[in-house]
KEVO-149906 format. One record per residue (C-alpha): residue number from 1; residue in three letters; x, y, z. Coordinates in steps of 0.25 Angstrom, whole numbers, m for minus. Example, Ala and Ser with C-alpha at 12.3 -4.5 7.8 and 13.67 -1.06 7.14 Angstrom:
PT    nr   rest      px      py      pz
PT     1    ALA      49     m18      31
PT     2    SER      55      m4      29
This chain:
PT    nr   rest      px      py      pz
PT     1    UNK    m137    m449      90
PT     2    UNK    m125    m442      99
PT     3    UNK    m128    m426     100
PT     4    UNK    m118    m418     102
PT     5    UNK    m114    m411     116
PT     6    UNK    m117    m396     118
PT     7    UNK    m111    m386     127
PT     8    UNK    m119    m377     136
PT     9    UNK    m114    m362     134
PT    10    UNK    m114    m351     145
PT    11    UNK    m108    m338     145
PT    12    UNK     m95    m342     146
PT    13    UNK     m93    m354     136
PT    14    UNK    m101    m347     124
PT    15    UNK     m88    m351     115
PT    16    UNK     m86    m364     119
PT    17    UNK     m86    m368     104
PT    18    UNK     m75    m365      95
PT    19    UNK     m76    m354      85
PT    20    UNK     m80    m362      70
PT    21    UNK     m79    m354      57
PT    22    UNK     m95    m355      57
PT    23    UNK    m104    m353      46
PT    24    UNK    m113    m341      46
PT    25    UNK    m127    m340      46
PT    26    UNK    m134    m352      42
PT    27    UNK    m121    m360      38
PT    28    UNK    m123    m370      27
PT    29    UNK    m137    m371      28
PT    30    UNK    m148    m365      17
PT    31    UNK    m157    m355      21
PT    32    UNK    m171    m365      17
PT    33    UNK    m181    m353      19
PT    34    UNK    m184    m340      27
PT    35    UNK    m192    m344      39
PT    36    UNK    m197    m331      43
PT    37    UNK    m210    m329      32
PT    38    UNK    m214    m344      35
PT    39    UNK    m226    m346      43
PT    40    UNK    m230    m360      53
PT    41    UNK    m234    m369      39
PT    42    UNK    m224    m365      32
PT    43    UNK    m211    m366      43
PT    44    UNK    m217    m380      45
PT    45    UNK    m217    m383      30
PT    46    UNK    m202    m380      29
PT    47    UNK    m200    m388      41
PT    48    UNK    m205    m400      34
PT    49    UNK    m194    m400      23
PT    50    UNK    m184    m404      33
PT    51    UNK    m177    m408      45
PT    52    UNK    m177    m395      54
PT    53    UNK    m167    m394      66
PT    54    UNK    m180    m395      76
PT    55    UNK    m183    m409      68
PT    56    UNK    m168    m414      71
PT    57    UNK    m170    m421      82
PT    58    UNK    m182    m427      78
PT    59    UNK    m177    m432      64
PT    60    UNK    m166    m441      72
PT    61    UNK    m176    m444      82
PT    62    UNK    m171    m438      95
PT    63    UNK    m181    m426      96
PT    64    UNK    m188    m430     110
PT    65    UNK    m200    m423     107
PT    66    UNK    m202    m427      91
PT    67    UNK    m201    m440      86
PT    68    UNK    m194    m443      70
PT    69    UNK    m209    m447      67
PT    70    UNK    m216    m434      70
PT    71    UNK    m205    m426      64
PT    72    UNK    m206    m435      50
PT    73    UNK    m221    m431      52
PT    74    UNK    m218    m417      53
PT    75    UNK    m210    m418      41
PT    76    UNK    m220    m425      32
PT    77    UNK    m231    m414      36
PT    78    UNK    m239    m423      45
PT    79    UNK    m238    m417      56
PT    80    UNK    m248    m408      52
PT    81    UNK    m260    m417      54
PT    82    UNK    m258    m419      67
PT    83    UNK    m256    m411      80
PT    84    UNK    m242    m415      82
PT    85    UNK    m237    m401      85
PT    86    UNK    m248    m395      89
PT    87    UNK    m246    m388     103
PT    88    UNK    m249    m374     109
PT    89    UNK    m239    m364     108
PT    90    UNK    m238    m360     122
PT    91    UNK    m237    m374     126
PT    92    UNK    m226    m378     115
PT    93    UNK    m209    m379     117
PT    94    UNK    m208    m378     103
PT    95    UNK    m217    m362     105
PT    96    UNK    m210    m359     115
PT    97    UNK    m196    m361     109
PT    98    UNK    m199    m353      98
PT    99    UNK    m205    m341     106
PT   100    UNK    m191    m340     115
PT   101    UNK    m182    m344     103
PT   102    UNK    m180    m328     103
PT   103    UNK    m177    m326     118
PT   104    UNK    m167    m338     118
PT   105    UNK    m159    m333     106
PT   106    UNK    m159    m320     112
PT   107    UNK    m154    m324     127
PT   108    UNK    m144    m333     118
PT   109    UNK    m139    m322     112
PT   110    UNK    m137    m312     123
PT   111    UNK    m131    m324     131
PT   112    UNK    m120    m328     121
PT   113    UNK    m118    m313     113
PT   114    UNK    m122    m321      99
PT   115    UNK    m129    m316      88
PT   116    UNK    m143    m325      84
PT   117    UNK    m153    m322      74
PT   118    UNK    m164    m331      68
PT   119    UNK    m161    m338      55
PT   120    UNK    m176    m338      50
PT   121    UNK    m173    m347      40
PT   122    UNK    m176    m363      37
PT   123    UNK    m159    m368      35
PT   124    UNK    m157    m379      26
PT   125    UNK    m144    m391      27
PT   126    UNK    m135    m388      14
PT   127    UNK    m135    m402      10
PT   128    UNK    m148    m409      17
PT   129    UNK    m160    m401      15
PT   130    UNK    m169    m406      24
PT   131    UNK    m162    m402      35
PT   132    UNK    m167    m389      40
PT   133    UNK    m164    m379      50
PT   134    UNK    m169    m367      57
PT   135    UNK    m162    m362      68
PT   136    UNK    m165    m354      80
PT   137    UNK    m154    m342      77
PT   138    UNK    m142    m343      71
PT   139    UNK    m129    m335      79
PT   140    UNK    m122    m326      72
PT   141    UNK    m107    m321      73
PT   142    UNK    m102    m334      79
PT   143    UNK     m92    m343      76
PT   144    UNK     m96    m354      88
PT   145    UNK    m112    m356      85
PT   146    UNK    m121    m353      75
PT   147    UNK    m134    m357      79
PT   148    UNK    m143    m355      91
PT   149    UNK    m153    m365      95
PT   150    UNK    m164    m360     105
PT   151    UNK    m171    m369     114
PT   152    UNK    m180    m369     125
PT   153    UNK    m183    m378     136
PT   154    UNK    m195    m378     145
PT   155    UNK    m199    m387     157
PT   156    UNK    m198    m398     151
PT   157    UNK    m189    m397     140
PT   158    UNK    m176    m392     151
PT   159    UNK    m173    m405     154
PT   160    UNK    m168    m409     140
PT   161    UNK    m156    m397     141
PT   162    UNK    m150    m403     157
PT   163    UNK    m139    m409     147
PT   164    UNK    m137    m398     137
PT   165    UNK    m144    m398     122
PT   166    UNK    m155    m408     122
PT   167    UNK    m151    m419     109
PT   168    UNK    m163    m414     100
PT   169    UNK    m158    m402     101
PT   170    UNK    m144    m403      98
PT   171    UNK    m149    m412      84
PT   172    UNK    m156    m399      81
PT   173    UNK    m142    m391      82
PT   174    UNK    m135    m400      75
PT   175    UNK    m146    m399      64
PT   176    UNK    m145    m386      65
PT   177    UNK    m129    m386      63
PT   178    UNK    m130    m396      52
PT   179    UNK    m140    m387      42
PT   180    UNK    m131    m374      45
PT   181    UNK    m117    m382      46
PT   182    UNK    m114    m372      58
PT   183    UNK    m106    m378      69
PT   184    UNK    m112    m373      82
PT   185    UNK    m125    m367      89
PT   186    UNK    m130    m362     103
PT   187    UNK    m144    m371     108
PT   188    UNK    m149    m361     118
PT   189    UNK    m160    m365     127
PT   190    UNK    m169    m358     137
PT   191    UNK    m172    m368     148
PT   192    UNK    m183    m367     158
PT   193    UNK    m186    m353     152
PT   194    UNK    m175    m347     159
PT   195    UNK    m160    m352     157
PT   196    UNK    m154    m351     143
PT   197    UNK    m144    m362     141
PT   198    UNK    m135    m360     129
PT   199    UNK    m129    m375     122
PT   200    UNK    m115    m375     110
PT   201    UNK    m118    m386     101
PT   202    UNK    m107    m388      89
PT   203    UNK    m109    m396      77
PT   204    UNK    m107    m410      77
PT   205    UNK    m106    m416      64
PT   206    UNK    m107    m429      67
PT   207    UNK    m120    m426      73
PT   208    UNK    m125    m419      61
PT   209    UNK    m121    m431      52
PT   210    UNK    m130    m440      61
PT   211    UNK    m141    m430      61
PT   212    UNK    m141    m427      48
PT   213    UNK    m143    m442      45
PT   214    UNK    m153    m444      53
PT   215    UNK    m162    m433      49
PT   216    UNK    m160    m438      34
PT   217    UNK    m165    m450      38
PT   218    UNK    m177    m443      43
PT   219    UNK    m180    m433      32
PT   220    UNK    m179    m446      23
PT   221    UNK    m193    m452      32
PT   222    UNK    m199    m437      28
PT   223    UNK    m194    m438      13
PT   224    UNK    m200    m454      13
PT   225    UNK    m212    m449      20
PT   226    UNK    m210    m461      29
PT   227    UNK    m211    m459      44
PT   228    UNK    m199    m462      55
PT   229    UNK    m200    m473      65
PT   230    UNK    m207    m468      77
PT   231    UNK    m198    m468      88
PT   232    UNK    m207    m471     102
PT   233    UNK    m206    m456     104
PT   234    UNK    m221    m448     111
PT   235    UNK    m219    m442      96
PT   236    UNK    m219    m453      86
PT   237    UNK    m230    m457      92
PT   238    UNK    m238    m445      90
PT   239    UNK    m233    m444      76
PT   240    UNK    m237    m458      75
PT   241    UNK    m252    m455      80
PT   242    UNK    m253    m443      72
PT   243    UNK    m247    m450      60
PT   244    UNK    m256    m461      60
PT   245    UNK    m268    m455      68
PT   246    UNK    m278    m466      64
PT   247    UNK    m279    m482      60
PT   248    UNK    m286    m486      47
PT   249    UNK    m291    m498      55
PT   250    UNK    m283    m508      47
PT   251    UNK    m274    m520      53
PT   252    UNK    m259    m521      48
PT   253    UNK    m255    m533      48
PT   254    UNK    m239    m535      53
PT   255    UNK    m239    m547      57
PT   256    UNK    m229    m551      45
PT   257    UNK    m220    m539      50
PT   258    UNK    m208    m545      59
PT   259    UNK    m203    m530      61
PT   260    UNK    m216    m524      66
PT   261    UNK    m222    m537      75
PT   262    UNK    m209    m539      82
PT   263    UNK    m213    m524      84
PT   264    UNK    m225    m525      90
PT   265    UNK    m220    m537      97
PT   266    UNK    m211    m529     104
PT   267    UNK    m222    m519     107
PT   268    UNK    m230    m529     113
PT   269    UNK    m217    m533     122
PT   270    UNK    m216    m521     125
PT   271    UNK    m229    m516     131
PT   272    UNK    m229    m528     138
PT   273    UNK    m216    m525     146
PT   274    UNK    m223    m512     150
PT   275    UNK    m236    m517     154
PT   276    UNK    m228    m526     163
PT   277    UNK    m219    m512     167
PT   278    UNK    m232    m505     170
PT   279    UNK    m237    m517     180
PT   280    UNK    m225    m516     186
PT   281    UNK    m226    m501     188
PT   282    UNK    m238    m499     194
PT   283    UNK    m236    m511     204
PT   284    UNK    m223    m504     209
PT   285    UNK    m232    m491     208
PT   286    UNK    m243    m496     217
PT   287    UNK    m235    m504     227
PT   288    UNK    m229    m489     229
PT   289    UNK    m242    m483     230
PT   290    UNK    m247    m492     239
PT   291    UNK    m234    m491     248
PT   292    UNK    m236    m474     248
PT   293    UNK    m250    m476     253
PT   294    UNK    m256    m462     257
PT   295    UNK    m242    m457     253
PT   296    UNK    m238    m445     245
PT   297    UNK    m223    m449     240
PT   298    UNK    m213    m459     243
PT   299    UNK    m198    m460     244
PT   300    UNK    m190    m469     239
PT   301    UNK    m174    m472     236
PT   302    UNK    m176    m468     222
PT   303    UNK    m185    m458     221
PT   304    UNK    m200    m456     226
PT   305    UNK    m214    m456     222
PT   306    UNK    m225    m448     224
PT   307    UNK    m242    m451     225
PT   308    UNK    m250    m439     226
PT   309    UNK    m265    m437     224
PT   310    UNK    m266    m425     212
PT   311    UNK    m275    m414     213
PT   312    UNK    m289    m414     209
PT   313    UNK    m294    m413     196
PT   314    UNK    m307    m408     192
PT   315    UNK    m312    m416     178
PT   316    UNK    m325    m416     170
PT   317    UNK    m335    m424     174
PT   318    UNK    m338    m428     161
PT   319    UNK    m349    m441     162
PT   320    UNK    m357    m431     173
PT   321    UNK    m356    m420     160
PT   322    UNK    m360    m433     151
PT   323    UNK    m371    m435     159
PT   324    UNK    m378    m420     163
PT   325    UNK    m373    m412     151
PT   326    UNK    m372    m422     139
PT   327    UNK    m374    m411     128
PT   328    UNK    m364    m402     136
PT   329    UNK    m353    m413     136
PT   330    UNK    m356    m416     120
PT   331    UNK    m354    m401     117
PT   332    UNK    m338    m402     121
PT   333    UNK    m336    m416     117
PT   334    UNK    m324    m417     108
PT   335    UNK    m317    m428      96
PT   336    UNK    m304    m431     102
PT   337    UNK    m298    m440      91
PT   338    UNK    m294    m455      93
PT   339    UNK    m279    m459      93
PT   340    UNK    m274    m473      90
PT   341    UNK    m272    m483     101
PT   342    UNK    m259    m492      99
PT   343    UNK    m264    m505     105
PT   344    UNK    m257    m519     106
PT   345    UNK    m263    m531     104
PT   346    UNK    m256    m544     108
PT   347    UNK    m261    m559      98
C-alpha cells in the first residue's frame, strides 16, 4: 500500500494547504459514547467493538510493532489471558505518550495560533460501524485542518520521523479522516524530548478506499473468530506462543497435505541455507579474530571492528549456595513456566 506524502510545517508555511469548506466538529461521524466516565475495563471493552485508529496499521499489517494476529487477538478478548501488554508505566512509550499528549497540544497551539480541545468521545464511520475513532484533539476555527494527532518519539523511536510521518502513522490519520470525512490534520511530534515537528497530511481518497478494504477483511477474521495468517513478525510469534501456550501431546499427521509439507519443506530448506550461513560466519569472524591478535579494533575500506574485553560482572554462585546453604537456596526458588520448543526433524 502507497501512503500519502506529508509536508513538514514551520512558522512560515502553516497554510500551505488550500482553504476547504470543511466540516465542523466531528464531521460525519456518530458520537459512539462519552469516554470521560469510562474507567480501564471499560475503555477496553469498547475498544473490542471495532477497528480504532491505533489498530490501523495493524489491521493492514504494516504496524512495525503489532502484528494482524495479535491485534485479531485483542479484538476477540484473548489477549486478556496472557501478558501481552503487560509493561510498567514508567518504562512504556505508549505511558509516556499519554502523560505529554497535553504539553504537545499545548506547544502546538501556541506555535500555530489554533484552537484544540479534547473530543472525549469514542466516533463512529456513518456507513461502517466497526471503524472507530478517538482523536487526540480536534482544531477548531479552521478551514485547512481539523484534526491534530500528537506523537512522541524517544531514543529509539526518532529515527522513524528522519523522512517525515512514519507509514503507520499516516494509515492512523487517514483512518481518522475517513470516520470523520474531514480533509486535513496536523501530526505534531515531540522528538528526542525537545524539538516539536509539526506534519500537513490531506485526505487521500484513494487511500482511504484501500484502507477501508483492508480492515474489512480484518474485522471479518474477528466477526468469523478465525485468526489472520501470521506474518513472521517478533509479534505473531508472541501471539502464537500466547495462543497456543501448550501441546496436548497428540501427532498430526500432514503428510497428505501438499500445501503444508511443501511448507515444511521449504522450512527445512531453509534453515539449512543458514546453518550453512552461520559456518560461513564465524569462520570469517575467527580468521579476523585471529589476524587482530591482542588488538582492540581494526580498520578496514569498508568499515571497522572492534574486540574489547567487557567489564566484570559479579554473579551468584549458585552450586556453592547449593552446596552450604541448601534450605537457604530452597526458600527463593521459584516456577518459571515452560515455553514450547519448535524443533525439526529431518525422515
Amino acid at each position: 500500500m502507497s501512503t500519502h506524502s506529508n509536508t513538514l510545517l514551520g512558522p512560515d508555511n502553516l497554510s500551505t494547504v488550500p482553504a476547504t469548506s470543511a466540516r465542523r466538529r466531528h464531521g460525519l461521524a456518530h458520537r459512539l459514547i462519552d469516554t470521560r466516565p469510562l474507567d480501564r475495563e471499560s475503555w477496553l471493552s469498547v475498544r473490542q467493538t471495532g477497528i480504532g485508529s491505533s489498530d490501523a496499521a495493524a489491521a493492514v499489517g504494516l504496524n512495525p510493532y503489532k502484528s494482524r494476529l495479535e491485534l485479531w487477538m485483542d479484538k476477540t478478548g484473548r489477549s486478556k489471558m496472557t501478558a501481552l501488554d503487560e509493561t510498567p508505566e514508567g518504562n512504556s512509550p505508549l505511558y509516556w505518550g499519554t502523560v505529554l499528549e497535553p504539553i504537545v497540544a499545548e506547544h502546538y497551539a501556541r506555535r500555530t495560533g489554533h484552537q484544540v480541545r479534547r473530543v472525549n468521545a469514542v466516533l463512529q464511520h456513518p456507513e461502517h460501524p466497526w471503524m472507530l475513532a478517538n482523536l487526540d484533539r480536534e482544531v477548531r476555527g479552521s478551514d485547512e485542518v481539523q484534526v491534530l494527532e500528537c506523537k512522541t518519539a524517544g531514543i529509539n523511536g526518532a529515527k522513524l520521523w528522519r523522512d517525515g510521518v512514519p507509514e503507520y502513522v499516516q494509515l492512523q490519520v487517514m483512518h481518522q479522516l475517513a470516520v470523520t470525512g474531514q480533509q486535513a490534520a496536523d501530526v505534531a511530534v515531540l522528538v528526542g524530548g525537545h524539538e516539536m515537528r509539526i506534519f500537513r497530511l490531506e485526505r487521500d481518497e484513494v487511500l482511504i478506499e484501500q484502507l477501508i478494504a483492508l480492515e474489512r477483511e480484518f474485522w471479518s477474521y474477528v466477526e468469523q473468530d478465525t485468526p489472520p495468517p501470521a506474518d513472521g513478525s517478533e509479534s505473531a510469534g508472541r501471539a502464537l506462543s500466547a495462543l497456543y501456550p501448550r501441546d496436548n501431546h497428540t501427532t498430526l499427521d500432514l503428510t497428505g497435505d501438499v500445501e503444508l509439507s511443501d511448507l515444511f519443506a521449504q522450512l527445512q530448506e531453509v534453515r539449512t541455507e543458514l546453518d550453512l550461513a552461520q559456518k560461513n560466519e564465524l569462520k570469517l569472524k575467527h580468521s579476523l579474530q585471529q589476524a587482530m591478535g591482542d588488538a582492540s579494533e581494526a580498520i578496514f575500506r569498508t568499515g571497522r571492528v572492534t574486540w574489547k574485553r567487557s567489564s566484570d560482572t559479579q554473579v551468584l554462585d549458585q552450586a556453592r549456595l547449593k552446596s552450604e546453604q541448601p534450605k537457604l537456596l530452597k526458600g527463593y526458588m521459584t516456577i518459571r513456566p515452560g515455553s514450547r520448543r519448535f524443533v525439526t526433524h529431518r525422515n
